[in-house]
mmCIF file of the N, C-alpha and C atoms, coordinates in Angstrom:
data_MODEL
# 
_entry.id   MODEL 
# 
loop_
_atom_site.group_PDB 
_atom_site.id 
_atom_site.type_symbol 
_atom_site.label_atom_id 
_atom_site.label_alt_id 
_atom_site.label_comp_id 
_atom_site.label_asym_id 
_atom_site.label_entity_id 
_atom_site.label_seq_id 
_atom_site.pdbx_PDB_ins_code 
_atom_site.Cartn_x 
_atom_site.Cartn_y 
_atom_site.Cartn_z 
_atom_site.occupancy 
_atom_site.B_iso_or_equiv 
_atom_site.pdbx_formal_charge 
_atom_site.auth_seq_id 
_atom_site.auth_comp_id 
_atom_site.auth_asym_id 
_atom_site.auth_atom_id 
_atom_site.pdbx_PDB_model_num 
ATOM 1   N N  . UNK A 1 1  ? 72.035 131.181 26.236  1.00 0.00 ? 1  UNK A N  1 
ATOM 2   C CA . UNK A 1 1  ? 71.216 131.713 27.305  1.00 0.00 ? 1  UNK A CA 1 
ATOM 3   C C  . UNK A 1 1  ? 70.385 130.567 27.870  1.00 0.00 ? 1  UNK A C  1 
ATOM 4   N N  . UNK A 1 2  ? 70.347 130.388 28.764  1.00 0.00 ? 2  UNK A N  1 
ATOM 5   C CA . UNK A 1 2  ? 69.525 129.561 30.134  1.00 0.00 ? 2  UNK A CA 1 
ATOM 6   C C  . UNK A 1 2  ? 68.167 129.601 29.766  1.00 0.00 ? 2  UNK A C  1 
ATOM 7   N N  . UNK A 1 3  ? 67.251 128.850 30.093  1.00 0.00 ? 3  UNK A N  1 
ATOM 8   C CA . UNK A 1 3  ? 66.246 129.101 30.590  1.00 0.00 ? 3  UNK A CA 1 
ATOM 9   C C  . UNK A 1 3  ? 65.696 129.898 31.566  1.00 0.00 ? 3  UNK A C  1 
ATOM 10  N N  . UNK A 1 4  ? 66.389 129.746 32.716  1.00 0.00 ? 4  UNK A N  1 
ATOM 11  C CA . UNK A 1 4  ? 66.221 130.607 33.936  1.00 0.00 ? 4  UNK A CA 1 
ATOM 12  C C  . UNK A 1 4  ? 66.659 132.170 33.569  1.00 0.00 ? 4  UNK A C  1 
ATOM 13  N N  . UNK A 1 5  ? 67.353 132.168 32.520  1.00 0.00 ? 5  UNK A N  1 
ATOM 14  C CA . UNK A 1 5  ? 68.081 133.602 32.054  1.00 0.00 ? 5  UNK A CA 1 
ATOM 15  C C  . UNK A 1 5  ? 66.962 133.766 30.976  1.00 0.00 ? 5  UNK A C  1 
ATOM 16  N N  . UNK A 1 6  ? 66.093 133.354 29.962  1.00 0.00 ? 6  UNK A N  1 
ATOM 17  C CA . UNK A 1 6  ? 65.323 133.523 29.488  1.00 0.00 ? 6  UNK A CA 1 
ATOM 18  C C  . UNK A 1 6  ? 63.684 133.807 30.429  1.00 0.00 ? 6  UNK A C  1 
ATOM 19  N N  . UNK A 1 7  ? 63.355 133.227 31.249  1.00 0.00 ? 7  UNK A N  1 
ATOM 20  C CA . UNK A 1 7  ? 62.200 133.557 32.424  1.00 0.00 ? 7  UNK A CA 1 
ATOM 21  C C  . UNK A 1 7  ? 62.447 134.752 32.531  1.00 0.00 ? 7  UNK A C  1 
ATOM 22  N N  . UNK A 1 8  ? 63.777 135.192 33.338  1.00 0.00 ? 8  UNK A N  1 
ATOM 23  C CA . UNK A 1 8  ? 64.104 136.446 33.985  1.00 0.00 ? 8  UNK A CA 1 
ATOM 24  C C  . UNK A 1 8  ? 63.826 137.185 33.319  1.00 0.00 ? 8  UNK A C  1 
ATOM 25  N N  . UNK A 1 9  ? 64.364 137.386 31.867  1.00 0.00 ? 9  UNK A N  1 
ATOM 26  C CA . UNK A 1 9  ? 64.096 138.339 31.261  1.00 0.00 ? 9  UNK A CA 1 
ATOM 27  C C  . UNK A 1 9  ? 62.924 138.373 30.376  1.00 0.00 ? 9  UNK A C  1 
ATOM 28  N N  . UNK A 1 10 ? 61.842 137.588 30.185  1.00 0.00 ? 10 UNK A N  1 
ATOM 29  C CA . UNK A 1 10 ? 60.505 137.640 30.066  1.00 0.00 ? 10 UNK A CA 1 
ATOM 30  C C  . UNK A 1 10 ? 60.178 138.652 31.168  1.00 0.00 ? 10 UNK A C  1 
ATOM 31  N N  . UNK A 1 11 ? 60.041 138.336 32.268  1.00 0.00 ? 11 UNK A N  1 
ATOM 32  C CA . UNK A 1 11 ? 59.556 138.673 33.845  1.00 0.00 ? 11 UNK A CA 1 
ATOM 33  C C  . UNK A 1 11 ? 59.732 140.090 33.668  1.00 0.00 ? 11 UNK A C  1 
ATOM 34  N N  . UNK A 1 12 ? 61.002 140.658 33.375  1.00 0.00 ? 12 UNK A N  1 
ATOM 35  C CA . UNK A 1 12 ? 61.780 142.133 33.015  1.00 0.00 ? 12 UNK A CA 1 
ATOM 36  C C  . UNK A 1 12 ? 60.649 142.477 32.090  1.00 0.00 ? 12 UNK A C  1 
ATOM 37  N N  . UNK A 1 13 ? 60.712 141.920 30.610  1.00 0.00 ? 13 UNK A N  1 
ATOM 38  C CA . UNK A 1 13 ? 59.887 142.673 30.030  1.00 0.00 ? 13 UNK A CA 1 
ATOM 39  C C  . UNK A 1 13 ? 58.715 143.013 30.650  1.00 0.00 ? 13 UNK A C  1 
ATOM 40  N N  . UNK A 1 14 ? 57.928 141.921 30.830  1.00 0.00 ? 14 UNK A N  1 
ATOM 41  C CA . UNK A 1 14 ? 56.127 142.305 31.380  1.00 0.00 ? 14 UNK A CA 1 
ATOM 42  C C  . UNK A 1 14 ? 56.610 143.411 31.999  1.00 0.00 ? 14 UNK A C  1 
ATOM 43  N N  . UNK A 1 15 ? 57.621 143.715 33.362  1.00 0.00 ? 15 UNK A N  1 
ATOM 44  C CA . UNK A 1 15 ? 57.468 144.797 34.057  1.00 0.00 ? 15 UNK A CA 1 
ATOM 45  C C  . UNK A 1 15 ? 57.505 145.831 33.541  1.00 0.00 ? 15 UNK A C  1 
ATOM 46  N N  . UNK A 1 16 ? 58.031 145.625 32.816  1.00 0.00 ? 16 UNK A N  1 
ATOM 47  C CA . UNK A 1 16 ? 58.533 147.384 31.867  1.00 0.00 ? 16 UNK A CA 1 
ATOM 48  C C  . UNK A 1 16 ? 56.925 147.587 31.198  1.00 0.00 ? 16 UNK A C  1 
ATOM 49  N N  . UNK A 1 17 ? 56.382 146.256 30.414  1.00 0.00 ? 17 UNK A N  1 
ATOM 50  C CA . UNK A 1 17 ? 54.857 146.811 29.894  1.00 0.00 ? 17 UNK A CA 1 
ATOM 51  C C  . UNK A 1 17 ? 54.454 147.423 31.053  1.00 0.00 ? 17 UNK A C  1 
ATOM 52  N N  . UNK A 1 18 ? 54.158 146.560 32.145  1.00 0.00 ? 18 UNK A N  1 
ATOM 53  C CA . UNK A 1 18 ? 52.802 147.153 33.070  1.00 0.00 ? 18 UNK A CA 1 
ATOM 54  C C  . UNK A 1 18 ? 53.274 148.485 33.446  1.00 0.00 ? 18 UNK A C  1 
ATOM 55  N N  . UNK A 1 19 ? 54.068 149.082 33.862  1.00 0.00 ? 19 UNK A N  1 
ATOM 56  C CA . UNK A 1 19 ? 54.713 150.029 33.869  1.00 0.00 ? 19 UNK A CA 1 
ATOM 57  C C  . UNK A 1 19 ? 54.843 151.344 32.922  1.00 0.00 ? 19 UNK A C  1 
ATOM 58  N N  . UNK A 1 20 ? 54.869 151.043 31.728  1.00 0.00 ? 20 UNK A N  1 
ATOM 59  C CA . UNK A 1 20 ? 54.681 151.729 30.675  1.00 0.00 ? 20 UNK A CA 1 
ATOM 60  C C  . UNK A 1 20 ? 52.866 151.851 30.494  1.00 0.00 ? 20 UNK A C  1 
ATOM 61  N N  . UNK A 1 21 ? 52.160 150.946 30.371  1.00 0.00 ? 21 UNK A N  1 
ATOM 62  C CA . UNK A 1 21 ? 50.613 150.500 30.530  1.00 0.00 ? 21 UNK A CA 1 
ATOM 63  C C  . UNK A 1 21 ? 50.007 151.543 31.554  1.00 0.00 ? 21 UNK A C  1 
ATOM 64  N N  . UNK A 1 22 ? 50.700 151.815 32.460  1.00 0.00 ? 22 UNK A N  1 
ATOM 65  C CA . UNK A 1 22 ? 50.484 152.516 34.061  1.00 0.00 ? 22 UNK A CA 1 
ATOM 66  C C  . UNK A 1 22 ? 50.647 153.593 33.136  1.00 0.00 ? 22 UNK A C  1 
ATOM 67  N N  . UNK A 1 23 ? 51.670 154.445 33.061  1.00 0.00 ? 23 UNK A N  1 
ATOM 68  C CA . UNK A 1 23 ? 51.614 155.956 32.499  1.00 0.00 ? 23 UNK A CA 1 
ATOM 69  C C  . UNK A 1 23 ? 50.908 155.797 31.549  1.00 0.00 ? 23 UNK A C  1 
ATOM 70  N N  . UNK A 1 24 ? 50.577 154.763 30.756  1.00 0.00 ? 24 UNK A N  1 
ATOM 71  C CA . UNK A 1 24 ? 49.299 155.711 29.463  1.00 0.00 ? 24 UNK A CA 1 
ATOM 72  C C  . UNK A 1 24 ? 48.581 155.632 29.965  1.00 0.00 ? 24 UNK A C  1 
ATOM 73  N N  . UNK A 1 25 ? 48.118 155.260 30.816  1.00 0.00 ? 25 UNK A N  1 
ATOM 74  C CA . UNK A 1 25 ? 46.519 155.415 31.722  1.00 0.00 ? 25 UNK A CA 1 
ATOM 75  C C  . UNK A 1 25 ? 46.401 156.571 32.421  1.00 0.00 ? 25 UNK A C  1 
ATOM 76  N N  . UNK A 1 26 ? 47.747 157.190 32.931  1.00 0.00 ? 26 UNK A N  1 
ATOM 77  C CA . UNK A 1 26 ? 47.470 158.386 33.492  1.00 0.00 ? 26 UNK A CA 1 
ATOM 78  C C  . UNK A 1 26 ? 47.688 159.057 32.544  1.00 0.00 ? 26 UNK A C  1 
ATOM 79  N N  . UNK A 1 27 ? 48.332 159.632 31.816  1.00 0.00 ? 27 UNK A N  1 
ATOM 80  C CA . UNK A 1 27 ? 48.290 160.189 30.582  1.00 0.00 ? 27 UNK A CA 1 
ATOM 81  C C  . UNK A 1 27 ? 46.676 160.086 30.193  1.00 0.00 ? 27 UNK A C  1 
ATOM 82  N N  . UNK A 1 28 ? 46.158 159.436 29.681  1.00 0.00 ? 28 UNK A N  1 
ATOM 83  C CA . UNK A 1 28 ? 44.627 159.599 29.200  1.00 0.00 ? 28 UNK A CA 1 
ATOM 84  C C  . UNK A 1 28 ? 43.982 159.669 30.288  1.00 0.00 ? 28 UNK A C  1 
ATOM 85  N N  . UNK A 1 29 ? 43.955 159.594 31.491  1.00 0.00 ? 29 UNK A N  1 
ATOM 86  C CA . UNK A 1 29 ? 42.940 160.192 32.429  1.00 0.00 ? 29 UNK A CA 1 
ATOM 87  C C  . UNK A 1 29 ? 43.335 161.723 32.628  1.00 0.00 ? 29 UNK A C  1 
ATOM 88  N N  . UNK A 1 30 ? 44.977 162.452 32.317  1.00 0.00 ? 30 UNK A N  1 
ATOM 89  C CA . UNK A 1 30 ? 45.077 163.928 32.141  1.00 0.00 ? 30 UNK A CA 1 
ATOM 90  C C  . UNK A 1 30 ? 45.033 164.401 31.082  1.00 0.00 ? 30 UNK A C  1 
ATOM 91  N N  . UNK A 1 31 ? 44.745 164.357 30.091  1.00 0.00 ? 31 UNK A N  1 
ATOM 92  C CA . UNK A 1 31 ? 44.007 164.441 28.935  1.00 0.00 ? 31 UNK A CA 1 
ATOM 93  C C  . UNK A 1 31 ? 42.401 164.923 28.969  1.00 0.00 ? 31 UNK A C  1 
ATOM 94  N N  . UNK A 1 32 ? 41.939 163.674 29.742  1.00 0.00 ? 32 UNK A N  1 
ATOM 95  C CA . UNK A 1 32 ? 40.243 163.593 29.348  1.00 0.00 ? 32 UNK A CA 1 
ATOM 96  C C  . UNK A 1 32 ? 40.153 164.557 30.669  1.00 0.00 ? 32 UNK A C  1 
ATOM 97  N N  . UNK A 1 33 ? 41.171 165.007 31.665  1.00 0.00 ? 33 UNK A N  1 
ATOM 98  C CA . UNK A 1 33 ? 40.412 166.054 32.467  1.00 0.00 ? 33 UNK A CA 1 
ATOM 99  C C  . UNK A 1 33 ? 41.296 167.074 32.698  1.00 0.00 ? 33 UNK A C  1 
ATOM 100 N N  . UNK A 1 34 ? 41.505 167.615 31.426  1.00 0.00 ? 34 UNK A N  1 
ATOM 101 C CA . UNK A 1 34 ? 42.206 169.071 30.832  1.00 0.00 ? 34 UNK A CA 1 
ATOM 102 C C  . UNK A 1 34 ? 41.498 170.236 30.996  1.00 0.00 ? 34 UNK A C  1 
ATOM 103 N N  . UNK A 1 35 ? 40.464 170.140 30.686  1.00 0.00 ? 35 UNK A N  1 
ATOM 104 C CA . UNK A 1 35 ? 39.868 171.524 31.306  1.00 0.00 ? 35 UNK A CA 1 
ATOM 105 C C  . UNK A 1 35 ? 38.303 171.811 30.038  1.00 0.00 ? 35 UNK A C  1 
ATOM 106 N N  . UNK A 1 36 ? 38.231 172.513 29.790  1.00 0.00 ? 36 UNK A N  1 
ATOM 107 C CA . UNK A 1 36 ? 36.856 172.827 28.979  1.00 0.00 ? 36 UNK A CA 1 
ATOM 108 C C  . UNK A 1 36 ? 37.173 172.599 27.489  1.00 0.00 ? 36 UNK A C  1 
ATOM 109 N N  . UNK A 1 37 ? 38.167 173.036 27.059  1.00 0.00 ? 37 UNK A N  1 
ATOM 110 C CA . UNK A 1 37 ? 38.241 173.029 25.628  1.00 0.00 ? 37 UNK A CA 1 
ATOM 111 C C  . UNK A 1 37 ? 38.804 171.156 25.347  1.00 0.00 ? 37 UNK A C  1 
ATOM 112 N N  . UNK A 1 38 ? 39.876 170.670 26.050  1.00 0.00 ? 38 UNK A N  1 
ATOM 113 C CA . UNK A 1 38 ? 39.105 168.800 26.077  1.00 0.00 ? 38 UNK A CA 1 
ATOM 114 C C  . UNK A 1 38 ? 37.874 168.025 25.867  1.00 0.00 ? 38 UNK A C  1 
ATOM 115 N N  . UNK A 1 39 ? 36.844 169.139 26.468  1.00 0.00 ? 39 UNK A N  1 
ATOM 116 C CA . UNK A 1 39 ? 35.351 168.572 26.967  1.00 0.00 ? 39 UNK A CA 1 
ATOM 117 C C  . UNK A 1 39 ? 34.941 168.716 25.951  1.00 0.00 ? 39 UNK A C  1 
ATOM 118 N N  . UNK A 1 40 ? 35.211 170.226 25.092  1.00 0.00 ? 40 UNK A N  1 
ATOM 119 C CA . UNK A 1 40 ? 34.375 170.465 23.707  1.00 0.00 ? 40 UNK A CA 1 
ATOM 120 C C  . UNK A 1 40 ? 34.679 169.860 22.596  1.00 0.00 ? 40 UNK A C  1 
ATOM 121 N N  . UNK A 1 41 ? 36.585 169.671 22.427  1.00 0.00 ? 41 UNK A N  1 
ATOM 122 C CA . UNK A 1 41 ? 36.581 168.763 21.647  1.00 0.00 ? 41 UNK A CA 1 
ATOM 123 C C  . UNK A 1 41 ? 35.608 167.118 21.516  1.00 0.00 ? 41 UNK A C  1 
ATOM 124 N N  . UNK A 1 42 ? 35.783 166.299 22.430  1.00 0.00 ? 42 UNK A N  1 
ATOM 125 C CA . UNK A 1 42 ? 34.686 165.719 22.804  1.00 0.00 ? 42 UNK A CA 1 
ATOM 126 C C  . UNK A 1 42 ? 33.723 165.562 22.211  1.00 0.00 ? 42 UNK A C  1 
ATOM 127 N N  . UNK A 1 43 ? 33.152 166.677 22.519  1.00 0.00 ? 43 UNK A N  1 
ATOM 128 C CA . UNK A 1 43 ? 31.553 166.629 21.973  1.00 0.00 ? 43 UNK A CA 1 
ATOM 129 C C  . UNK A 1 43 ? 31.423 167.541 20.871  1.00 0.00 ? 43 UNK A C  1 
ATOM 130 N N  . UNK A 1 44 ? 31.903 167.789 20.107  1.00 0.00 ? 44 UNK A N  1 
ATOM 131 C CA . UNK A 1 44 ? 32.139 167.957 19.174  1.00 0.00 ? 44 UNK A CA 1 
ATOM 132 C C  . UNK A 1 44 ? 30.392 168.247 18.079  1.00 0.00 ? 44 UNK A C  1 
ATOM 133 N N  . UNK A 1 45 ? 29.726 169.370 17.715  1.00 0.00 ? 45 UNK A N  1 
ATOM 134 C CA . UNK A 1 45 ? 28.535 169.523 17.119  1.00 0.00 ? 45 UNK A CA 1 
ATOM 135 C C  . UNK A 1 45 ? 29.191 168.973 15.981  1.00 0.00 ? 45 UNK A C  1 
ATOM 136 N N  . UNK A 1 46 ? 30.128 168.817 15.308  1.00 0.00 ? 46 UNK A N  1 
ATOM 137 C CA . UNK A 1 46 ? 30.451 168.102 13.869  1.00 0.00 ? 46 UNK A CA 1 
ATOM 138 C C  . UNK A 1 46 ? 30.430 166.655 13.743  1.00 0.00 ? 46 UNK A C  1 
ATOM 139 N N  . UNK A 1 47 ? 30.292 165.761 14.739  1.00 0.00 ? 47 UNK A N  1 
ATOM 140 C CA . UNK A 1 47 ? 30.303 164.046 14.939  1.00 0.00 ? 47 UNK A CA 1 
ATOM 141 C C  . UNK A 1 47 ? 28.715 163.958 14.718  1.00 0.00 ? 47 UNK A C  1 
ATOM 142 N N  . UNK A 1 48 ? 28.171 163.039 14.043  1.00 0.00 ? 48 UNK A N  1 
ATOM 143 C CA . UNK A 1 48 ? 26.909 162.814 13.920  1.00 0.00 ? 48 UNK A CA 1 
ATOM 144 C C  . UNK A 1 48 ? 26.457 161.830 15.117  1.00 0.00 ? 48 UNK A C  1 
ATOM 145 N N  . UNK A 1 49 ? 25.328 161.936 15.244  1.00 0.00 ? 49 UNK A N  1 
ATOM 146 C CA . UNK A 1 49 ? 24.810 160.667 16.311  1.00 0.00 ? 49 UNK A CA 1 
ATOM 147 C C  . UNK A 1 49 ? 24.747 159.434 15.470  1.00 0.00 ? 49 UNK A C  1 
ATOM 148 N N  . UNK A 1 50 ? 24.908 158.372 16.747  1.00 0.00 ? 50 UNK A N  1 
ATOM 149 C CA . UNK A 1 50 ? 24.761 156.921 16.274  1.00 0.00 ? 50 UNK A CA 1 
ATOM 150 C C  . UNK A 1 50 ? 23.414 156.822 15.848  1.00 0.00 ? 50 UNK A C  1 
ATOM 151 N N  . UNK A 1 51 ? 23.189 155.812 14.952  1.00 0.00 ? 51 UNK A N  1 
ATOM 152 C CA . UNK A 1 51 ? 22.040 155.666 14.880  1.00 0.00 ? 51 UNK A CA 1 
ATOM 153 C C  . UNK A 1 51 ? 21.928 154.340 15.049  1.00 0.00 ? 51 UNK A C  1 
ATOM 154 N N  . UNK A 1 52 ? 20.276 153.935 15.394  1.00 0.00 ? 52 UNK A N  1 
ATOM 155 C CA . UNK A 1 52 ? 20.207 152.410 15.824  1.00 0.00 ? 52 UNK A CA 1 
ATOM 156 C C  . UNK A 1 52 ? 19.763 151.450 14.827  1.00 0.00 ? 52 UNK A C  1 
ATOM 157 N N  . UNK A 1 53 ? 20.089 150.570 14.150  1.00 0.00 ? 53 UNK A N  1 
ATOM 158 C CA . UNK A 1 53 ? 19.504 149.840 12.809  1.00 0.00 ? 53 UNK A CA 1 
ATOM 159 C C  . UNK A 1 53 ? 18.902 148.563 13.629  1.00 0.00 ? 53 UNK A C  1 
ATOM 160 N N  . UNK A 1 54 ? 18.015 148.746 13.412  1.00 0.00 ? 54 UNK A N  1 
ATOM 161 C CA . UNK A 1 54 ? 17.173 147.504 14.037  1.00 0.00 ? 54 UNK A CA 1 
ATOM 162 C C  . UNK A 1 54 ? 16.950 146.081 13.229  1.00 0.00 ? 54 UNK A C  1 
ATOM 163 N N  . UNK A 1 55 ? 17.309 144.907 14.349  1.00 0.00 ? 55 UNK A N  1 
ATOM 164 C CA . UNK A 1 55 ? 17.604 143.942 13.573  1.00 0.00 ? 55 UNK A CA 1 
ATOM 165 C C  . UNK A 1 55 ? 16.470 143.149 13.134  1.00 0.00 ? 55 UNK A C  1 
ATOM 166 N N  . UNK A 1 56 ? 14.757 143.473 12.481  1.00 0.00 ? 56 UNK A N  1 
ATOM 167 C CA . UNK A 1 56 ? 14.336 143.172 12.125  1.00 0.00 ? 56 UNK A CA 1 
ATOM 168 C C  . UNK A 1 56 ? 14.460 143.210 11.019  1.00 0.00 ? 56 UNK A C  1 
ATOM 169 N N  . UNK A 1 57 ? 13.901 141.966 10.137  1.00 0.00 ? 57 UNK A N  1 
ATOM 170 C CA . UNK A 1 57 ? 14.069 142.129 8.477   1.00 0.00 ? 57 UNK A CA 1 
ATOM 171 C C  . UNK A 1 57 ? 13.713 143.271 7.517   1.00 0.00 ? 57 UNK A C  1 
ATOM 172 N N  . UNK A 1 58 ? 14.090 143.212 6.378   1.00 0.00 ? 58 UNK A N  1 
ATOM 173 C CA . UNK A 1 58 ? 12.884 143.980 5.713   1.00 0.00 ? 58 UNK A CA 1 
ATOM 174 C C  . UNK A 1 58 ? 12.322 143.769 5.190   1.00 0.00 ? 58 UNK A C  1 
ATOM 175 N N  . UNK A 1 59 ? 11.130 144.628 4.561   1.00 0.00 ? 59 UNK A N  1 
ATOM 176 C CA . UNK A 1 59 ? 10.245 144.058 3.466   1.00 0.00 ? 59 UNK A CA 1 
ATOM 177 C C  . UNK A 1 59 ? 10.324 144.063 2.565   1.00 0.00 ? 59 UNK A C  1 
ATOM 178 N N  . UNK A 1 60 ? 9.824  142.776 1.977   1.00 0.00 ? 60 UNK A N  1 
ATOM 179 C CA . UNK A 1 60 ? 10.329 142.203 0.645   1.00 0.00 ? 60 UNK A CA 1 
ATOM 180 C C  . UNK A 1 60 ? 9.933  142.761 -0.351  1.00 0.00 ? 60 UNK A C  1 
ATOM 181 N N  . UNK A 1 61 ? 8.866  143.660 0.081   1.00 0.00 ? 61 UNK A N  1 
ATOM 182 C CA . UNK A 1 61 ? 8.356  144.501 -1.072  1.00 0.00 ? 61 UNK A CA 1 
ATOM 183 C C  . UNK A 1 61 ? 9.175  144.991 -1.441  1.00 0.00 ? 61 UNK A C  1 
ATOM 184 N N  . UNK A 1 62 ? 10.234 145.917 -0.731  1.00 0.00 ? 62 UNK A N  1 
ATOM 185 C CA . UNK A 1 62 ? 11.564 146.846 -1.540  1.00 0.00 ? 62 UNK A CA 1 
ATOM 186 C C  . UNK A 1 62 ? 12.203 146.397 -2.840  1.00 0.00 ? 62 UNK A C  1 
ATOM 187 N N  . UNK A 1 63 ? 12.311 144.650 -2.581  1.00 0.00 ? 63 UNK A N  1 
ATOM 188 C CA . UNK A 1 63 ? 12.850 144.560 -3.176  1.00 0.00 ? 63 UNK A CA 1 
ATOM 189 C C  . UNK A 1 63 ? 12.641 143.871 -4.733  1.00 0.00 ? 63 UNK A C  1 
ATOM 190 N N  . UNK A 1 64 ? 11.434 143.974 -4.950  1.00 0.00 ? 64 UNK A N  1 
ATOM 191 C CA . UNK A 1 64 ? 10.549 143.573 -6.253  1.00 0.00 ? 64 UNK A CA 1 
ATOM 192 C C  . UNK A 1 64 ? 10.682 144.138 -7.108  1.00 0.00 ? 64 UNK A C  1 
ATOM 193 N N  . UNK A 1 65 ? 11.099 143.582 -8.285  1.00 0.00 ? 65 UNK A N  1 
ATOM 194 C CA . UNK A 1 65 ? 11.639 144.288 -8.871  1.00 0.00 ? 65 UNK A CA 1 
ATOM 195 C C  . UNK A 1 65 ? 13.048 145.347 -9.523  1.00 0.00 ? 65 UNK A C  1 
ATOM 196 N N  . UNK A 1 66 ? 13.644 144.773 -8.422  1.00 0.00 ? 66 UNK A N  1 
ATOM 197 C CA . UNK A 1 66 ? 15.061 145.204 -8.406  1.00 0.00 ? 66 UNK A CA 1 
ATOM 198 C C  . UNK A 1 66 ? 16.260 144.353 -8.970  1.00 0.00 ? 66 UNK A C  1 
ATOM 199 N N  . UNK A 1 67 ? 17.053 144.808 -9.807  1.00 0.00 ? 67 UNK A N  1 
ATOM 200 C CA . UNK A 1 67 ? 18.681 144.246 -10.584 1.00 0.00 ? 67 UNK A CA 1 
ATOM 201 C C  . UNK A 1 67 ? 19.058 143.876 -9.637  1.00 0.00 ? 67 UNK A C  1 
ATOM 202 N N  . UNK A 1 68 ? 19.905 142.587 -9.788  1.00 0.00 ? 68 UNK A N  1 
ATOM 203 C CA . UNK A 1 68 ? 20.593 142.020 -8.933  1.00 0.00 ? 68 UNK A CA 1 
ATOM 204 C C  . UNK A 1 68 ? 22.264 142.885 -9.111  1.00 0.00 ? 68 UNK A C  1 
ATOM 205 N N  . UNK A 1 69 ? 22.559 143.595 -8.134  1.00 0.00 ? 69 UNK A N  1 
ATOM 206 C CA . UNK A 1 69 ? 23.731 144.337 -8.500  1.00 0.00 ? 69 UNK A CA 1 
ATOM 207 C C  . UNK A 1 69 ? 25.142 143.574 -9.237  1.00 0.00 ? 69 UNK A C  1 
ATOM 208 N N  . UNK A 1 70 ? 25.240 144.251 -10.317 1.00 0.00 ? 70 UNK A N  1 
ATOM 209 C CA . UNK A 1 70 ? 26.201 143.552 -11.190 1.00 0.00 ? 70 UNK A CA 1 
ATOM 210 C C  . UNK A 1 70 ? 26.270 142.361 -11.814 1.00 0.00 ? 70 UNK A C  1 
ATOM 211 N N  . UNK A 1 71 ? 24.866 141.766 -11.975 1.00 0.00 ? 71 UNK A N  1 
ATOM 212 C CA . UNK A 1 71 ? 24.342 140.661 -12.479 1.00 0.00 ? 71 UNK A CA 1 
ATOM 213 C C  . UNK A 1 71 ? 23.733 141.147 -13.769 1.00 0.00 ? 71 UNK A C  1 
ATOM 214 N N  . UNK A 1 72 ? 23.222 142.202 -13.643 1.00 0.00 ? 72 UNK A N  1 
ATOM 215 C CA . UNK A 1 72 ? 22.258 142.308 -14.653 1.00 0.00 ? 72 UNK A CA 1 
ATOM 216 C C  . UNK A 1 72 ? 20.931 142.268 -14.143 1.00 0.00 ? 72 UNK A C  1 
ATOM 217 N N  . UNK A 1 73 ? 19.561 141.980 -15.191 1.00 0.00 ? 73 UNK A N  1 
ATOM 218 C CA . UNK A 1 73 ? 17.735 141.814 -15.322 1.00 0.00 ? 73 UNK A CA 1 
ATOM 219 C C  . UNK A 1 73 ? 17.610 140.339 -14.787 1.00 0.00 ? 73 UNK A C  1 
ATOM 220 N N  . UNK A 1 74 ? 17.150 139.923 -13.976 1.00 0.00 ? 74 UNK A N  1 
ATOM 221 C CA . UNK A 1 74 ? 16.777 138.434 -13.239 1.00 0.00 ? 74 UNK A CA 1 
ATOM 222 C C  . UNK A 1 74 ? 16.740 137.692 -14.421 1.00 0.00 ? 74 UNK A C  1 
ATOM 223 N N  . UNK A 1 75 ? 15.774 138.243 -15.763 1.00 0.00 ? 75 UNK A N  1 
ATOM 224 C CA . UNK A 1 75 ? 15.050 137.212 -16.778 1.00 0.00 ? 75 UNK A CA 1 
ATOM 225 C C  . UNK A 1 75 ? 16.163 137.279 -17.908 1.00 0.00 ? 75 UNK A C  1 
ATOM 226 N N  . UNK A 1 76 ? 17.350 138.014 -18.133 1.00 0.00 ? 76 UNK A N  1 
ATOM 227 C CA . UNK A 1 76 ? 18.388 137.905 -18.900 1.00 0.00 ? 76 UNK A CA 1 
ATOM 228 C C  . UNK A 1 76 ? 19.693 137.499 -18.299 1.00 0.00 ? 76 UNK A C  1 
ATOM 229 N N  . UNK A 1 77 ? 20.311 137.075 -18.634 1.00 0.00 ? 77 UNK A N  1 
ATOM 230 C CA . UNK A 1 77 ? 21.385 136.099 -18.497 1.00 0.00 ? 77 UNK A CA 1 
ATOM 231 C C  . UNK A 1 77 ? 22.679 137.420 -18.562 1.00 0.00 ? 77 UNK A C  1 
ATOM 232 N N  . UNK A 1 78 ? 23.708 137.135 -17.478 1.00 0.00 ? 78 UNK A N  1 
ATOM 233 C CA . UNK A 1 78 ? 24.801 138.376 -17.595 1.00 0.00 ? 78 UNK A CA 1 
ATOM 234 C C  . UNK A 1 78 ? 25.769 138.142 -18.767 1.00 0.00 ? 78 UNK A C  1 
ATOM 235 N N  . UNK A 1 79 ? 26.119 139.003 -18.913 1.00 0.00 ? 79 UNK A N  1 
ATOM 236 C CA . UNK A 1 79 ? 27.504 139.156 -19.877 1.00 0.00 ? 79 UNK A CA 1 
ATOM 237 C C  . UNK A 1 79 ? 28.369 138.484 -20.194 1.00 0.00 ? 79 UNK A C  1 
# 
């Protein structure tokens, strides 16, 4: 096979993606506007809300006093 016969049929494929790419987009835009019971799935009262963890530190107080997980007591030596 050629080069020029290898291009071509690169070129072929992409078309067939964008093409294929094209119907799942309409496909999920008739989906997401199916009608009411789409909408409720959706929103769903069983999904919890996000919550926001804020990227300040914490305090070090928490952690005074605390096992180093799977280490063992700070002042004894592990296993």
């Amino acid at each position: 096979m050629s080069e020029q016969d290898e291009l071509t049929a690169i070129r072929h494929r992409l078309d067939e993606l964008v093409q294929r790419v094209g119907e799942l987009e309409r496909t999920v835009d008739q989906l997401r506007g199916a009608g009411p019971a789409a909408q409720a799935a959706r929103k769903s009262p069983d999904r919890p809300e996000l919550v926001t963890i804020p990227d300040v530190p914490y305090n070090n107080a928490l952690w005074t006093d605390s096992d180093d997980e799977g280490l063992g007591v700070r002042d004894r030596h592990a296993p």
